[in-house]
C-alpha positions as CSV (number, residue, x, y, z in Angstrom):
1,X,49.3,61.3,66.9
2,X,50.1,62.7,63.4
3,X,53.1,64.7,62.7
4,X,52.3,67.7,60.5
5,X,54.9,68.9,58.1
6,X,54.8,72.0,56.0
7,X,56.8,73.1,53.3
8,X,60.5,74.8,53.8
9,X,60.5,78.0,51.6
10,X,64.1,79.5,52.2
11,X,62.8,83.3,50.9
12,X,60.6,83.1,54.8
13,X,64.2,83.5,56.3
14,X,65.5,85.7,54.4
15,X,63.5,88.8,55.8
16,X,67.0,91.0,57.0
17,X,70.3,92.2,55.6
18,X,72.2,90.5,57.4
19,X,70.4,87.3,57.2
20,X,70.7,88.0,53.1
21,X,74.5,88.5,53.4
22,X,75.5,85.1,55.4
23,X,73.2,83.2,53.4
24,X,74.9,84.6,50.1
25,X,78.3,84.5,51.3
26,X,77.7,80.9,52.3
27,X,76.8,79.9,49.2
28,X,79.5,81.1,47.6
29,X,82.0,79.5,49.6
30,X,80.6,76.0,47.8
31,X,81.8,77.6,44.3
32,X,78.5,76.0,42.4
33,X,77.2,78.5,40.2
34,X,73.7,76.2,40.2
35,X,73.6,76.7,43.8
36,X,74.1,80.3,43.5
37,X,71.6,80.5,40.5
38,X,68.9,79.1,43.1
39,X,69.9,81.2,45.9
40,X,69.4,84.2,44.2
41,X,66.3,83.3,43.2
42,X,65.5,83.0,47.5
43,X,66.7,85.9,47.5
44,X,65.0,87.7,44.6
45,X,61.7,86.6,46.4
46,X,62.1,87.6,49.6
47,X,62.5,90.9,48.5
48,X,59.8,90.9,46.1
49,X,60.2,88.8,42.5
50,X,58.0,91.9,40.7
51,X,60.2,94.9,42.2
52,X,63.6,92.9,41.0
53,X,62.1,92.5,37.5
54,X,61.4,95.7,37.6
55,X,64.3,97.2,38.5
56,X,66.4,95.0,36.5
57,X,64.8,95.9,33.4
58,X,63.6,91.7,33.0
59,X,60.6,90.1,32.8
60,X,59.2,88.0,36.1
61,X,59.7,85.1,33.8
62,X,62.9,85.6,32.3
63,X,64.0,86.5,36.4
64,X,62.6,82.8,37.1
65,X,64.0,81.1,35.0
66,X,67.7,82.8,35.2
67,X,67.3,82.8,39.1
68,X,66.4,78.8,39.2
69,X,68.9,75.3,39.9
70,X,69.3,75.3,35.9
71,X,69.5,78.6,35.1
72,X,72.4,79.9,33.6
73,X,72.3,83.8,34.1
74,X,75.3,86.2,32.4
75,X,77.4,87.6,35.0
76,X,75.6,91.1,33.6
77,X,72.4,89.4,35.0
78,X,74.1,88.7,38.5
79,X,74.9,91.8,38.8
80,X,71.7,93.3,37.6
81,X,70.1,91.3,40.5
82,X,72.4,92.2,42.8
83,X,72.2,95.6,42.7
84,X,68.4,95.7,42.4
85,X,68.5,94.1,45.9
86,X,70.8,96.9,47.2
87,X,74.1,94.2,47.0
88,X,77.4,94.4,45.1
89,X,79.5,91.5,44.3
90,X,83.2,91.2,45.9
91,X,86.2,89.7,45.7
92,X,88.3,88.8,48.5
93,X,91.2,85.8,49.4
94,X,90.1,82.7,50.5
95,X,90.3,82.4,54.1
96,X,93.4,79.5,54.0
97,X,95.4,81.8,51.6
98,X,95.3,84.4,54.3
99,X,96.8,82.3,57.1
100,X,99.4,81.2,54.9
């Protein structure tokens, strides 16, 4: 008997707030902006690639290719995003710099 396969497409998951938030804040606990970069792209589609562009004033394909494993988006463009999908970026300590 054949196994059958399909493809993983991470933006599937990503269909609630919460679900949005833990996968976010997950990724940045591993500090790679790369990995972020891609991420946000997940994210950017699960809400709808067209309505971020729009909203963030950039193309679809300029949004792409910021939002991909070798983009390299301004911090301006992060936060564009971010805000566009109803998020704000935070800064908090690092979970072993509280308990010390």
């Amino acid at each position: 008997m054949a196994i059958t396969t399909s493809n993983w497409n991470t933006a599937d998951y990503l269909n609630t707030e919460e679900a949005i938030v833990a996968f976010l804040d997950a990724v940045m606990e591993e500090g790679d902006l790369q990995f972020l970069c891609k991420a946000l792209g997940h994210v950017a589609r699960s809400k709808g690639m067209t309505e971020i562009a729009k909203k963030t004033g950039m193309s679809r394909e300029s949004l792409y290719k910021a939002l991909s494993e070798n983009g390299n988006p301004s911090l301006a463009t992060v936060v564009s995003v971010l805000d566009a999908m109803g998020l704000r970026l935070s800064v908090a300590p690092r979970e072993h710099e509280r308990a010390a």
